[in-house]
C-alpha positions in Angstrom: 74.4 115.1 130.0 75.9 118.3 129.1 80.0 118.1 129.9 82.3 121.1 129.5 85.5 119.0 128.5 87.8 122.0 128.2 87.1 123.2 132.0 88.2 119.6 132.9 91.9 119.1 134.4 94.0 116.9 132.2 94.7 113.3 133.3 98.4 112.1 132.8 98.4 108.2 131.8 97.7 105.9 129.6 94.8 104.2 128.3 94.0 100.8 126.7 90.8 100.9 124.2 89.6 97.0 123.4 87.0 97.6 120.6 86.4 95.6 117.6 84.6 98.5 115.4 87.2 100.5 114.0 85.3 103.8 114.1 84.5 103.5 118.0 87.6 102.9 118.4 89.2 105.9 116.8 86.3 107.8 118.6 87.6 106.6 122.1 91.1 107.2 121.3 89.5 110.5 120.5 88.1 111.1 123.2 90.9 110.0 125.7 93.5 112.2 123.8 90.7 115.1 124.6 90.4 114.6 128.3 95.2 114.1 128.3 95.5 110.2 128.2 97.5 108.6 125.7 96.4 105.4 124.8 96.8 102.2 122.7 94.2 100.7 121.1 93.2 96.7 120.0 91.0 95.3 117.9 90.9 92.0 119.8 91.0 91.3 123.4 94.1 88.5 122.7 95.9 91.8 120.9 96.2 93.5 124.0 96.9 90.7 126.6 99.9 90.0 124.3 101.2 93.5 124.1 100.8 93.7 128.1 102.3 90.4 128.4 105.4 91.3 126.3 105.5 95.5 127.6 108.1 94.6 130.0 110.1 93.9 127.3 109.8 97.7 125.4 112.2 100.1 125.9 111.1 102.4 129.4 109.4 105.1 127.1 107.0 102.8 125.2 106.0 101.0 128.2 102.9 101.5 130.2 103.1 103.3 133.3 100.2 104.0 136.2 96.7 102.8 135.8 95.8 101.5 132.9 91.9 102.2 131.9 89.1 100.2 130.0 
């Protein structure tokens, strides 16, 4: 599969990447910042639930807004 990813229309919004490999990880942070998400990204599953349990607590600017992708 063959994807032009600079005739693609950024998407605003944040991502969360789960992934215990360090390298994959960086790649799909990579690869989201590429295609206009910012993201955050976990070793561990537990990692993330507790930042999304406590984001309601961050300041406005470092809190998660819209849809939230895996």
């Amino acid at each position: 599969m063959n994807i032009e990813w600079e005739k693609l229309s950024p998407i605003p919004g944040w991502g969360i990447v789960v992934e215990d490999d360090p390298i994959l990880r960086v790649l799909m942070v990579d690869i989201l910042a590429e295609i206009g998400l910012h993201s955050l990204d976990f070793e561990t599953a537990d990692e993330a639930l507790i930042y999304l349990l406590s984001a309601s607590r961050l300041p406005q600017k470092h809190a998660l807004r819209g849809a939230l992708c895996a």
